[in-house]
C-alpha beads as a LAMMPS data file, in Angstrom:
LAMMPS data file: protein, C-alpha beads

442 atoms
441 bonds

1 atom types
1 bond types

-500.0 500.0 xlo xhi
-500.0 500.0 ylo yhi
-500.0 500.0 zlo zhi

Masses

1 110.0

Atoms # bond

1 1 1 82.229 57.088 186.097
2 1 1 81.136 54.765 188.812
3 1 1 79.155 51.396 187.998
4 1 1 76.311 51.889 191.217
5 1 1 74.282 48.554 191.527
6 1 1 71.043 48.540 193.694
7 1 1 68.528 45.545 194.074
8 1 1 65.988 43.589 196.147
9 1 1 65.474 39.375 196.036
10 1 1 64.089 36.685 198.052
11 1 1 66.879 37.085 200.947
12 1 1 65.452 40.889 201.785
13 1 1 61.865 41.157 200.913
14 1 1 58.681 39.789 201.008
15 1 1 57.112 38.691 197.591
16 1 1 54.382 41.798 198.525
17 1 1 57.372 44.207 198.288
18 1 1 58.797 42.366 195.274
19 1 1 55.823 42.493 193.079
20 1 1 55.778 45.905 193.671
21 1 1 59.135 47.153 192.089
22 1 1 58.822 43.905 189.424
23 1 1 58.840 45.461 186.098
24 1 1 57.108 43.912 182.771
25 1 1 58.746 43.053 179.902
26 1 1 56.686 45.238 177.653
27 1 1 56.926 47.974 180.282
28 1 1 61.034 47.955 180.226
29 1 1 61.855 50.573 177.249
30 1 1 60.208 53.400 179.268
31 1 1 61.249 52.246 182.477
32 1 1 64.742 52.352 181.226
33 1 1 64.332 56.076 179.687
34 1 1 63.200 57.298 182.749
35 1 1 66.599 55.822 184.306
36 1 1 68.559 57.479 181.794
37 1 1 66.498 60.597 182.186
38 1 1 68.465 61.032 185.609
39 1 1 71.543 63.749 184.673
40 1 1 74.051 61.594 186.495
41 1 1 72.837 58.375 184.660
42 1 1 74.486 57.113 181.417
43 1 1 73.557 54.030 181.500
44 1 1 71.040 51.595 182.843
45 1 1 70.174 47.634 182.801
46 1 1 66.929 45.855 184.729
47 1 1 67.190 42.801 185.579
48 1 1 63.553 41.922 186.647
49 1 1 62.683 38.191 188.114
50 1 1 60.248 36.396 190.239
51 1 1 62.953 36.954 192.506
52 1 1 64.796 39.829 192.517
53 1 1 64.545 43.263 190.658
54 1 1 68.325 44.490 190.294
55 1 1 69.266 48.206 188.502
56 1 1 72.811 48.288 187.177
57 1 1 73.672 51.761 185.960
58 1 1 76.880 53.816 185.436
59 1 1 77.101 56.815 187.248
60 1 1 79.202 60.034 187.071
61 1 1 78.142 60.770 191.091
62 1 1 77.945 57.127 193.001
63 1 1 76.326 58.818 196.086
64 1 1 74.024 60.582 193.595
65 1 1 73.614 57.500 191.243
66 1 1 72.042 55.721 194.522
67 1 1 69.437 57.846 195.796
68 1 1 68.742 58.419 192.095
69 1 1 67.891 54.919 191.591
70 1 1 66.029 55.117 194.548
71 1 1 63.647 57.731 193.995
72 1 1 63.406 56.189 190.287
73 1 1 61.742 52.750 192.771
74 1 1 59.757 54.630 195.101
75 1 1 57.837 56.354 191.983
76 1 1 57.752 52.923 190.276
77 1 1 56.544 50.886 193.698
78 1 1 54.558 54.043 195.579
79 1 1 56.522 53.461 198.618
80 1 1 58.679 55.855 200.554
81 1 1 62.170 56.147 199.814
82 1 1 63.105 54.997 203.662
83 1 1 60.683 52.133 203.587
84 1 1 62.517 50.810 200.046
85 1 1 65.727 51.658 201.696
86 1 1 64.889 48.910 204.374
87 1 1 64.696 46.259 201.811
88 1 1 67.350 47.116 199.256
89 1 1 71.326 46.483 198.725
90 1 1 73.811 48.267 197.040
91 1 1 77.193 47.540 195.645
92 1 1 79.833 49.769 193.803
93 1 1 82.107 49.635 191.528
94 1 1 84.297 46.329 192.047
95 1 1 81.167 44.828 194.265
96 1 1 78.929 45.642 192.099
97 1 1 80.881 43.775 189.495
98 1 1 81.676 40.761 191.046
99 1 1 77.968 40.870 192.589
100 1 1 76.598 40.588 188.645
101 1 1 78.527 37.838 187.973
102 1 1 77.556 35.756 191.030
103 1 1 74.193 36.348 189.759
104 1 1 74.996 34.959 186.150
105 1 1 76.992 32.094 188.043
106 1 1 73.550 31.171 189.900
107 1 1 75.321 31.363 193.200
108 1 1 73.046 34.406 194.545
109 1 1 69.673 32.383 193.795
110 1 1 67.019 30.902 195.938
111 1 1 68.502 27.516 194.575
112 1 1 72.047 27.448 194.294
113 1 1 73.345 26.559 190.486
114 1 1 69.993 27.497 188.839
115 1 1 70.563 27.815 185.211
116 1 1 67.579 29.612 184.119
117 1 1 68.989 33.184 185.720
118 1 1 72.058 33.255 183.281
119 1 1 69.005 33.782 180.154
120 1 1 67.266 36.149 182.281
121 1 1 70.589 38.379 182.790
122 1 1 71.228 38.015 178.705
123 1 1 67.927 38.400 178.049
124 1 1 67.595 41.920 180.196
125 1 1 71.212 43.174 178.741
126 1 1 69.908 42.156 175.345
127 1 1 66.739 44.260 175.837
128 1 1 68.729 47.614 177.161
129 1 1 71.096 47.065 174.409
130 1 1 68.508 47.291 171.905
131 1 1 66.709 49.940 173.285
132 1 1 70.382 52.117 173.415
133 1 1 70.588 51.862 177.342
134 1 1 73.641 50.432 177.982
135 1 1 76.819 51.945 176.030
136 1 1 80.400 50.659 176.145
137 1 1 80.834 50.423 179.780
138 1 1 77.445 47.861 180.520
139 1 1 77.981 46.702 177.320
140 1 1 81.420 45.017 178.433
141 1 1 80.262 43.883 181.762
142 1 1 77.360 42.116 180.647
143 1 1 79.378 40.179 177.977
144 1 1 81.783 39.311 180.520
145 1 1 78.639 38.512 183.216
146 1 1 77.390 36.263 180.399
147 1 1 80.821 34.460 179.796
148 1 1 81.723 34.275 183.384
149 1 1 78.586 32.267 184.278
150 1 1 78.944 29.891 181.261
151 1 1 82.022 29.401 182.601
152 1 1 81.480 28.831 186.353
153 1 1 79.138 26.144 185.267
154 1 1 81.415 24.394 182.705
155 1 1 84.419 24.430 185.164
156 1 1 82.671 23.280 188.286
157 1 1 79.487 21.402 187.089
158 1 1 77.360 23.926 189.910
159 1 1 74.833 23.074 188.090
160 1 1 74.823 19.308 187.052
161 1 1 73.693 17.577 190.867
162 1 1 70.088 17.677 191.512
163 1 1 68.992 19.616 194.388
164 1 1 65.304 18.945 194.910
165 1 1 63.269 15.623 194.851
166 1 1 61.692 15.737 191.555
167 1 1 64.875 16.044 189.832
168 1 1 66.350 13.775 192.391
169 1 1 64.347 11.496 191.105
170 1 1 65.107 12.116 187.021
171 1 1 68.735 11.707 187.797
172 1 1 68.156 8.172 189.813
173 1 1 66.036 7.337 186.887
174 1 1 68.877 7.804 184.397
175 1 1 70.821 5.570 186.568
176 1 1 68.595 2.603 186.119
177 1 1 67.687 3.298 182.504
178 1 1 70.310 5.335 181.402
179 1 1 68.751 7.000 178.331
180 1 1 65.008 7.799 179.589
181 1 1 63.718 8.293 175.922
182 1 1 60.650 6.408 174.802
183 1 1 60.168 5.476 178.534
184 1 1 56.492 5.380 179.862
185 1 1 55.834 6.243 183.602
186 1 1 52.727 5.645 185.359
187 1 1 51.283 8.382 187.904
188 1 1 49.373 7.556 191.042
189 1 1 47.910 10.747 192.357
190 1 1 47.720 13.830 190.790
191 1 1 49.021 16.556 193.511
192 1 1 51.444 18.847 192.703
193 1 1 54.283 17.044 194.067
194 1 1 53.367 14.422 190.731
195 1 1 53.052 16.672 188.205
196 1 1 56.520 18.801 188.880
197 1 1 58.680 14.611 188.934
198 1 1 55.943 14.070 185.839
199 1 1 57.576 17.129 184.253
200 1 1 61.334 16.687 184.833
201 1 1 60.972 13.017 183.548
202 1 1 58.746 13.914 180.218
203 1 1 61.404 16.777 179.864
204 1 1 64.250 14.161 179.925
205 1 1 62.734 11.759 177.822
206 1 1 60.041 10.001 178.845
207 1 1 57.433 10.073 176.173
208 1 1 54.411 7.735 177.529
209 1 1 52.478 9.235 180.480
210 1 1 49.798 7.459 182.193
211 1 1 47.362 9.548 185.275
212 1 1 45.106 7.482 187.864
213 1 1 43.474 9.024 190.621
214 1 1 40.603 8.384 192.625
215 1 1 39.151 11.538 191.323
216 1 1 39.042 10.994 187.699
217 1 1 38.834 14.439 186.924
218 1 1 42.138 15.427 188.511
219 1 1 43.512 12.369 186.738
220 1 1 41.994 13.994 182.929
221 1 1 43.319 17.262 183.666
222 1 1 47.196 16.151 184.332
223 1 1 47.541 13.732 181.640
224 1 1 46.142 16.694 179.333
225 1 1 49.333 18.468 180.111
226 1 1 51.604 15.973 178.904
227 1 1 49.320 14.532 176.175
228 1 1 49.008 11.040 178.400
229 1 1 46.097 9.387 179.055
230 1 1 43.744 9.163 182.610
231 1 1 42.528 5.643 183.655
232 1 1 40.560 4.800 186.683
233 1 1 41.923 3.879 189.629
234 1 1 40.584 0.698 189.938
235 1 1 42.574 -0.167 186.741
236 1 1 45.846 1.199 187.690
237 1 1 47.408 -2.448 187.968
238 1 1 46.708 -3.265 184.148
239 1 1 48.854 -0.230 182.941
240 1 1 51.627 -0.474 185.627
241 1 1 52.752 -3.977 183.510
242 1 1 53.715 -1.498 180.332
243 1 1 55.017 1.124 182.353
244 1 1 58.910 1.683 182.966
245 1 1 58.637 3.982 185.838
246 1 1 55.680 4.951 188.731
247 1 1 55.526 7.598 190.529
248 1 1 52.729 7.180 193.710
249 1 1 52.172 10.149 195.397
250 1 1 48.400 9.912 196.986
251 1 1 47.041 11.096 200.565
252 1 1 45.965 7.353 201.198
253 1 1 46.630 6.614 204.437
254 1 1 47.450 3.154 203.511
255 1 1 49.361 1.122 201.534
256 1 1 48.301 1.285 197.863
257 1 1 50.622 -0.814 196.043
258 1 1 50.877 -4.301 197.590
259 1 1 54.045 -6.982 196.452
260 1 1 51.477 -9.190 195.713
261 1 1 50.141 -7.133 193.156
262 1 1 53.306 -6.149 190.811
263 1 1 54.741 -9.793 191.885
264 1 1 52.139 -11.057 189.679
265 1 1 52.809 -8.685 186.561
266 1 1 56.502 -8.822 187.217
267 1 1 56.859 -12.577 187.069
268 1 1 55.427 -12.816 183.722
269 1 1 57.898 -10.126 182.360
270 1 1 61.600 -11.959 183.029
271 1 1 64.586 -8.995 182.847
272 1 1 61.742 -5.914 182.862
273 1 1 63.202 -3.211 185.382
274 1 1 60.940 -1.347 186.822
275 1 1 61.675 2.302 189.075
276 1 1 59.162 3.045 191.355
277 1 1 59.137 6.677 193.350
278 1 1 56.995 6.687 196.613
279 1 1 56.609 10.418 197.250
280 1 1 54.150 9.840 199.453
281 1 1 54.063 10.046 203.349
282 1 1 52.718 7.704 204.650
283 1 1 53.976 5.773 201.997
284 1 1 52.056 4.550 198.714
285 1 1 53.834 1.490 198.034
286 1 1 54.277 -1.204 200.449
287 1 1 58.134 -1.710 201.472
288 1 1 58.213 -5.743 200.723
289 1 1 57.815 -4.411 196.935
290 1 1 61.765 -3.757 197.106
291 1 1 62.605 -7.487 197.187
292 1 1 60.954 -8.211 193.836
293 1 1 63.144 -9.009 191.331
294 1 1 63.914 -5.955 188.673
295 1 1 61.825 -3.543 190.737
296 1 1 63.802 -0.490 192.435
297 1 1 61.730 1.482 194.919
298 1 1 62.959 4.978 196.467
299 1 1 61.010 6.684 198.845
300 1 1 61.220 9.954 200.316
301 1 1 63.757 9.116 202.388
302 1 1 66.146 8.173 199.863
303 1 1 65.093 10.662 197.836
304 1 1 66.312 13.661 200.478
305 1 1 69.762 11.670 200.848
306 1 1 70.542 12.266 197.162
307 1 1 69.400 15.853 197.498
308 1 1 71.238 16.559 200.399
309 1 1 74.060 14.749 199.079
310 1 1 74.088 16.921 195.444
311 1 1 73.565 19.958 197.818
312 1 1 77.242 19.361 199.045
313 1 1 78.475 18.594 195.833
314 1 1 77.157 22.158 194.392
315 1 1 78.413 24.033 197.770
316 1 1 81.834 22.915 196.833
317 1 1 81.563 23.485 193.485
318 1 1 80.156 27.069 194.378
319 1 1 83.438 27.766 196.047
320 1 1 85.272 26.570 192.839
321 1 1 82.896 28.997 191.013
322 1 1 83.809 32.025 193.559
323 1 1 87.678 31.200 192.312
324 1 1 86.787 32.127 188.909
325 1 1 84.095 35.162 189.688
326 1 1 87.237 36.833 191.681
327 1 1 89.436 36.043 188.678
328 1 1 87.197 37.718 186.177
329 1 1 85.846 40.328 188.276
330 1 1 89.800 41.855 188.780
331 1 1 89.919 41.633 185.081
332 1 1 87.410 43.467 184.359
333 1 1 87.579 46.277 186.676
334 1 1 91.174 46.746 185.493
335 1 1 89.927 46.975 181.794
336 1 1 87.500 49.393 183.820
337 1 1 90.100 51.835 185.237
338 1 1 92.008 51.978 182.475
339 1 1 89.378 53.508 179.906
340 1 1 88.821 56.405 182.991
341 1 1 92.599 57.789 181.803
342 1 1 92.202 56.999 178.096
343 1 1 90.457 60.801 177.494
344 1 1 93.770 62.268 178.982
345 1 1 96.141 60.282 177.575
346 1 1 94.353 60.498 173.370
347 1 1 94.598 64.293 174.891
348 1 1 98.294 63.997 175.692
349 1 1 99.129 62.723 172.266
350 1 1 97.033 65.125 170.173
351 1 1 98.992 67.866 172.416
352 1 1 102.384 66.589 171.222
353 1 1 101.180 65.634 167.629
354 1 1 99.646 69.538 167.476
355 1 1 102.504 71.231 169.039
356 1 1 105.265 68.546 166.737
357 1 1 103.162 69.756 163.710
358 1 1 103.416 73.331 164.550
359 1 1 106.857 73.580 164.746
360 1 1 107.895 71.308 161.902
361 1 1 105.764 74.135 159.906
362 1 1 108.073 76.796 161.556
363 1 1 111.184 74.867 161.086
364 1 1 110.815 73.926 157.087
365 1 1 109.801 77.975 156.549
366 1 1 113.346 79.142 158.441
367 1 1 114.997 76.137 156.348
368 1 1 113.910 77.199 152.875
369 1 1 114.250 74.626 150.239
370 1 1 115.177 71.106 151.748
371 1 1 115.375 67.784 149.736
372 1 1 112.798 65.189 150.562
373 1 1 115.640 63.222 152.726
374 1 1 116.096 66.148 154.766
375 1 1 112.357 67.037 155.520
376 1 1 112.278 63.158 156.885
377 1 1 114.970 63.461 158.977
378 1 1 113.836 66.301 161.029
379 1 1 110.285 65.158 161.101
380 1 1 111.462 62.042 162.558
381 1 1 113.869 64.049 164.679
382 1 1 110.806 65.837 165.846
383 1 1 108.619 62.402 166.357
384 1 1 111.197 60.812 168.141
385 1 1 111.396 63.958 170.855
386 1 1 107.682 63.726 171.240
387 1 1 107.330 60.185 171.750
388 1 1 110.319 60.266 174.230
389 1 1 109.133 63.278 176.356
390 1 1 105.564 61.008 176.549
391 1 1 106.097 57.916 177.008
392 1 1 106.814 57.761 180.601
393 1 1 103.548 59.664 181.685
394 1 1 101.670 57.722 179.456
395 1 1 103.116 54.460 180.487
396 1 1 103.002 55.567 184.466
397 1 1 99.715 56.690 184.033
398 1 1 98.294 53.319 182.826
399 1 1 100.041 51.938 185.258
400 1 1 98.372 54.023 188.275
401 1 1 95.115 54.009 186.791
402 1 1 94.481 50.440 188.267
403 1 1 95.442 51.762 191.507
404 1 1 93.195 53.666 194.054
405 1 1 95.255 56.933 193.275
406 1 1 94.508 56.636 189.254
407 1 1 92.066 59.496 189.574
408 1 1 94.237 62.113 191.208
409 1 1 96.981 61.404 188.855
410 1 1 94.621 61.863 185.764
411 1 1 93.506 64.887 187.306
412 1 1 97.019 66.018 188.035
413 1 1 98.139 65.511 184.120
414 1 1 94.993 67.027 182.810
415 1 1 95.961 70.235 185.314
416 1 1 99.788 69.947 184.403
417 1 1 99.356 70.224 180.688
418 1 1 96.057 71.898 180.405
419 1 1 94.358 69.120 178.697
420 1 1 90.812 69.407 177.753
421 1 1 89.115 65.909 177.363
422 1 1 85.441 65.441 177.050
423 1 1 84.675 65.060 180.718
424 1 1 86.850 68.174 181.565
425 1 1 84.656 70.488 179.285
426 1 1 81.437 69.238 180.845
427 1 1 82.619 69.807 184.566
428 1 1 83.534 73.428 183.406
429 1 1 80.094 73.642 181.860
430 1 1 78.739 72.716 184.949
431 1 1 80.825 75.089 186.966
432 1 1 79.868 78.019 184.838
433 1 1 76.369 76.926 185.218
434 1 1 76.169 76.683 188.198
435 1 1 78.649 80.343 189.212
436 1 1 75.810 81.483 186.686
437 1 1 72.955 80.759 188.866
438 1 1 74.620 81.556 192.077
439 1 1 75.170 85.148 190.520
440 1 1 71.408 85.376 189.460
441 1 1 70.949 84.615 192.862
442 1 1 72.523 87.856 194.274

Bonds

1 1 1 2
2 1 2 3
3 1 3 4
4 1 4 5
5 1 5 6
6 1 6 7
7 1 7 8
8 1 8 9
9 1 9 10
10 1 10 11
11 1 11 12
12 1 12 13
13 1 13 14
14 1 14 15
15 1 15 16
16 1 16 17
17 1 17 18
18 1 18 19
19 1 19 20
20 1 20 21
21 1 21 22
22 1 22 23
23 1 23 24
24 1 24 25
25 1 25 26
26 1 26 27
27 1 27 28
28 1 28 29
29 1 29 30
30 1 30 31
31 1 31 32
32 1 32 33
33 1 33 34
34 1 34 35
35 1 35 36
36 1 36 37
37 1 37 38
38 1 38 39
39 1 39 40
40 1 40 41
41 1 41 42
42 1 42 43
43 1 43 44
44 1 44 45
45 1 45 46
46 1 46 47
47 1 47 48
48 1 48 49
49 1 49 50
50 1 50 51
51 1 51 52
52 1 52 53
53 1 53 54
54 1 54 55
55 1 55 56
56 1 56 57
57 1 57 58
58 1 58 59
59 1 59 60
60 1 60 61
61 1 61 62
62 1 62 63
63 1 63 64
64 1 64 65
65 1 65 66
66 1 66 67
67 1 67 68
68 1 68 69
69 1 69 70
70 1 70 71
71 1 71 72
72 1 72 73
73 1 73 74
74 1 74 75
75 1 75 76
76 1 76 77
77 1 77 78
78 1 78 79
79 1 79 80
80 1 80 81
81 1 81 82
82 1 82 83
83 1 83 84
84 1 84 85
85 1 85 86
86 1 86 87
87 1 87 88
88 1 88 89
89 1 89 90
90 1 90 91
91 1 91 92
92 1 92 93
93 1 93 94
94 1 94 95
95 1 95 96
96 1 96 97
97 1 97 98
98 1 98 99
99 1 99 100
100 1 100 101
101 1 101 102
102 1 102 103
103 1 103 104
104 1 104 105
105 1 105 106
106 1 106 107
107 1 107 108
108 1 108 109
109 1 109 110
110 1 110 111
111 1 111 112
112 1 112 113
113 1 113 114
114 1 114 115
115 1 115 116
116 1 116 117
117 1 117 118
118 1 118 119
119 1 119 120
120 1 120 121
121 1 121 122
122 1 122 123
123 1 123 124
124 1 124 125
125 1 125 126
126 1 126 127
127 1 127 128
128 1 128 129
129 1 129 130
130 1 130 131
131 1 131 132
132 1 132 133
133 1 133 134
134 1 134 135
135 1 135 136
136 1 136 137
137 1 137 138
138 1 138 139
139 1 139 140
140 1 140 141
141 1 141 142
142 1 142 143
143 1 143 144
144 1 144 145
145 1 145 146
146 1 146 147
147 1 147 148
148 1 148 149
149 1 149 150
150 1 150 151
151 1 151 152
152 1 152 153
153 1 153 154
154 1 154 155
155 1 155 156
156 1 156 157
157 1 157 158
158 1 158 159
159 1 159 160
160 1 160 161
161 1 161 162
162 1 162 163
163 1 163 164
164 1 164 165
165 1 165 166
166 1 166 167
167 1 167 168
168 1 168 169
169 1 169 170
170 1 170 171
171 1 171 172
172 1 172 173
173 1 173 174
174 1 174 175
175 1 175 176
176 1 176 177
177 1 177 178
178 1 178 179
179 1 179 180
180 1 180 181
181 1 181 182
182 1 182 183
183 1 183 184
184 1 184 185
185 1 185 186
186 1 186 187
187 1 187 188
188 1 188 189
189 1 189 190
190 1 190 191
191 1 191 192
192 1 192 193
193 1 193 194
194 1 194 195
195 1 195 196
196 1 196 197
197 1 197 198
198 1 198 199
199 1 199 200
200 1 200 201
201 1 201 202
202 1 202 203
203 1 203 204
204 1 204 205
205 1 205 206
206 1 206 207
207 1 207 208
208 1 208 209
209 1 209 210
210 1 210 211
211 1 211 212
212 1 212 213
213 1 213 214
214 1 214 215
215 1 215 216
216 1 216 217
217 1 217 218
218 1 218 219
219 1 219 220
220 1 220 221
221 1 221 222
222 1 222 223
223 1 223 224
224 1 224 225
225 1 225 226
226 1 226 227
227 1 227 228
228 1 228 229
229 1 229 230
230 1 230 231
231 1 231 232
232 1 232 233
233 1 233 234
234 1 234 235
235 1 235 236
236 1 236 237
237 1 237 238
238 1 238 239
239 1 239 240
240 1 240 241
241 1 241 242
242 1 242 243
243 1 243 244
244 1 244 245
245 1 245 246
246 1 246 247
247 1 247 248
248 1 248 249
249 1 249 250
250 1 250 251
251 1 251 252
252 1 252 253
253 1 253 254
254 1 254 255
255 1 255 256
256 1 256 257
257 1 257 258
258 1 258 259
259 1 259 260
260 1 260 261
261 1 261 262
262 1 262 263
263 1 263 264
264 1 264 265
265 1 265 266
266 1 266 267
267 1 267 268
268 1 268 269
269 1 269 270
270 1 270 271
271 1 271 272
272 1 272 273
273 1 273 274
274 1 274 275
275 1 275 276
276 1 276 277
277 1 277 278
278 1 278 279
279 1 279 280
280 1 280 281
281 1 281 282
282 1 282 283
283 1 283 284
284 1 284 285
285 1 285 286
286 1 286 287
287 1 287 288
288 1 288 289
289 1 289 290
290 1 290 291
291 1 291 292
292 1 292 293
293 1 293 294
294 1 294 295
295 1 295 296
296 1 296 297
297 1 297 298
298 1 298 299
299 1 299 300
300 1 300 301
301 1 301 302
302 1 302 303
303 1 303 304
304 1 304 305
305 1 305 306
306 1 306 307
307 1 307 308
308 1 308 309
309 1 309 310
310 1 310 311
311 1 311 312
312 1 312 313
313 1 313 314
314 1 314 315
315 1 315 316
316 1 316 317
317 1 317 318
318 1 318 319
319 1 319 320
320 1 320 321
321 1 321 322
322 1 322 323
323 1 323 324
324 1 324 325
325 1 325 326
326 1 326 327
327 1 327 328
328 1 328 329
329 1 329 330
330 1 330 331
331 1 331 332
332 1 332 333
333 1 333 334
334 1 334 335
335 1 335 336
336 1 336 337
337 1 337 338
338 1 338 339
339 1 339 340
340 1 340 341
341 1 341 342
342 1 342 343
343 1 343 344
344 1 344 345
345 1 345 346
346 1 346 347
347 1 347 348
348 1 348 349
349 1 349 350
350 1 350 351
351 1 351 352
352 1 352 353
353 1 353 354
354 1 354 355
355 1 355 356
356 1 356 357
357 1 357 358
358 1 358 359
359 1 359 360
360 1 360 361
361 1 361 362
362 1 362 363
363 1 363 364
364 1 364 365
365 1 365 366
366 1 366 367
367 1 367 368
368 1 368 369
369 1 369 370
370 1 370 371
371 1 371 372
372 1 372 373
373 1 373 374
374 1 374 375
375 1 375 376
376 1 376 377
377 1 377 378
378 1 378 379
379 1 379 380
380 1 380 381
381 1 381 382
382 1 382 383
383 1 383 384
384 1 384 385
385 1 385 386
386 1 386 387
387 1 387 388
388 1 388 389
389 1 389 390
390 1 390 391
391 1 391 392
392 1 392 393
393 1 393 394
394 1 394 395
395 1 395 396
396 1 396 397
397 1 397 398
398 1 398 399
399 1 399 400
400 1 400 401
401 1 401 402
402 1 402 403
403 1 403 404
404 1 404 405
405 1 405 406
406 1 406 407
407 1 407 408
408 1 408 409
409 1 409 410
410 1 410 411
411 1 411 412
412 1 412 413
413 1 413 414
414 1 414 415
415 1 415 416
416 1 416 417
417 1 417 418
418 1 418 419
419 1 419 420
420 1 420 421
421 1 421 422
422 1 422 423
423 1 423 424
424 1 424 425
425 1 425 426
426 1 426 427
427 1 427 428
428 1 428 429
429 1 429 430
430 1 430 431
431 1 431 432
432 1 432 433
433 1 433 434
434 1 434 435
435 1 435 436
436 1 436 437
437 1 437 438
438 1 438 439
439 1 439 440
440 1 440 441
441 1 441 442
């Protein structure tokens, strides 16, 4: 069995090529039986983003497994199998493994650490697994996929420096405030560039949400989102005195916030701290503001300096994070070698156990009458000579099966002793079938 990975994301294809092979949650169940309905194919998982679409089977042919998976895409996207082949990737085995758990780790996505791709992967495993797509060997990688990027994230904090502006600017407001509960924060300018920062902040805490904009409209539809109010923009300055933090991101191309104006407000507050965010280029707030006492202002600027610093931060904790991937990757594809020899060695012992049986039945009839002591000293005479005579192939075997050479030595034992494990019988079902058809043939 061979664990065959194929995929496409934001690194290799447009989002016109992505859409196509994207696959709906509702739509999964029969995507996943037509996977499975693939002879070679025992097992299957989708995971299916905005991002990336990524099929995870296991395989009895890897070659096979692969243009399988292929063809299964080129139905699903109606594009030819070379054009797909242009845009997809495909890992085996140990890659494919330690490709997974990158993905869990949020080291493979468009923004390095992301958290919300480690419930996607659960929430794709969880939706084979109930739909009986995955079986023992998925089944264990996933788990581990799941653990491994809980793990990354706990032991390197990937995922705890903020690497774009409008958390950039949650994570400087925590700074000032600490605990961002109950805070209020006024908006100036409704663009998108607002409402994302508005989000983060309302998301960490901040319960009181305030919109002006020179189109009042824009302003009524924004502070609907986040149950806040819309003033006009003319009245701005009244609210700013009860707000904790403002965020000023309009397409003015002048100053809109003058020191006079929150000089004013501010002096009649003594010990208020107050964050503003300029977003805004050209800039919103004038720069003087920033010598006010209790006011903090961050522009752009300073904004990209804490996002480029935190993007450091999370590249070196993305190398602490490939540490562990490698660590838990080996493991598992250990654990994943040895259940290939398992068949033949459960074989191996029922052998002995059959054969140790047989003649114990033989032995007691030559014997006659024996006394109960007797009877358990040759059985264990009998155990103890089957046990011996297996224990170094079974022990050797293990121990080659996480080697490259563990299939030709499972082969080798199955030949040696004429062991018939499940996956033996199939192959020579296979065989006849197929010495069946080549005779028809003639």
């Amino acid at each position: 069995m061979f664990i065959v990975a194929v995929g496409i994301n934001h690194k290799t294809a447009p989002v016109e090529v992505r859409e196509r092979m994207s696959f709906a949650e509702h739509s999964m169940p029969e995507s996943l039986a037509g996977l499975r309905s693939y002879p070679v194919i025992n097992g299957a998982v989708i995971l299916s983003t905005c991002n990336r679409t990524e099929i995870y089977t296991v395989s009895e042919d890897a070659e096979q497994g692969l243009e399988d998976i292929k063809e299964f895409l080129s139905r699903k996207s109606g594009l030819d199998t070379e054009v797909i082949g242009s845009y997809l990737y495909s890992f085996f085995d140990h890659d494919a493994v330690k490709h997974l758990y990158q993905v869990a780790a949020g080291l493979d996505s468009m923004l390095l650490g992301e958290t919300q791709i480690l419930g996607q992967v659960r929430a794709a495993y969880e939706l084979s697994l109930e739909s009986g797509n995955t079986g023992r060997i998925l089944n264990i990688l996933f788990q581990q996929a799941i653990r491994t990027g809980k793990r990354a994230r706990a032991e390197t904090g990937i995922d705890q420096h903020a690497v774009s502006i409008s958390y950039a600017a949650v994570e400087l407001a925590k700074q000032i405030f600490k605990d961002l509960t109950g805070r209020s924060v006024l908006v100036i300018g409704a663009g998108k560039m607002s409402e994302l920062t508005t989000k983060h902040l309302v998301a960490n805490g901040v319960s009181g949400v305030i919109v002006s904009n020179r189109s009042f409209d824009r302003a009524v539809t924004l502070a609907n989102q986040f149950n806040g109010i819309a003033v006009k923009f003319n009245d701005l300055f009244k609210y700013m005195e009860d707000a904790d933090i403002v965020i000023s991101c309009t397409a003015a191309s002048h100053y809109v916030v003058h020191q006079e104006q929150v000089a004013e407000f501010m002096h009649k507050q003594p010990g208020k701290q107050l964050m503003m965010i300029d977003i805004a280029v050209p800039r919103d707030i004038e720069p003087d503001v920033r010598e006010i006492d209790g006011v903090t202002v961050y522009d752009v600027d300073a904004l990209q300096n804490v996002v480029d610093s935190n993007f450091d931060k999370r590249k070196r904790s993305a190398m602490m994070a490939e540490t562990i991937i490698e660590e838990d990757t080996q493991e598992y594809v250990t654990w994943l070698k040895t259940q290939f020899v398992i068949p033949a060695i459960s074989e191996l012992k029922n052998r002995g156990e059959q054969i140790k049986q047989k003649e114990l039945r033989r032995a007691y009839n030559r014997l006659g009458e024996l006394s109960d002591h007797e009877k358990k000293v040759v059985s264990s005479l009998a155990n103890s000579i089957v046990n011996q005579l297996l224990h170094d192939p079974v022990t050797r075997l293990k121990s080659y099966a996480t080697t490259d050479k563990g299939s030709v030595y499972t082969e080798a034992l199955e030949n040696l002793f004429n062991l018939h494990t499940e996956e033996n019988e199939e192959d020579e079902k296979n065989e006849d079938s197929s010495a069946n058809t080549a005779t028809k043939a003639k």
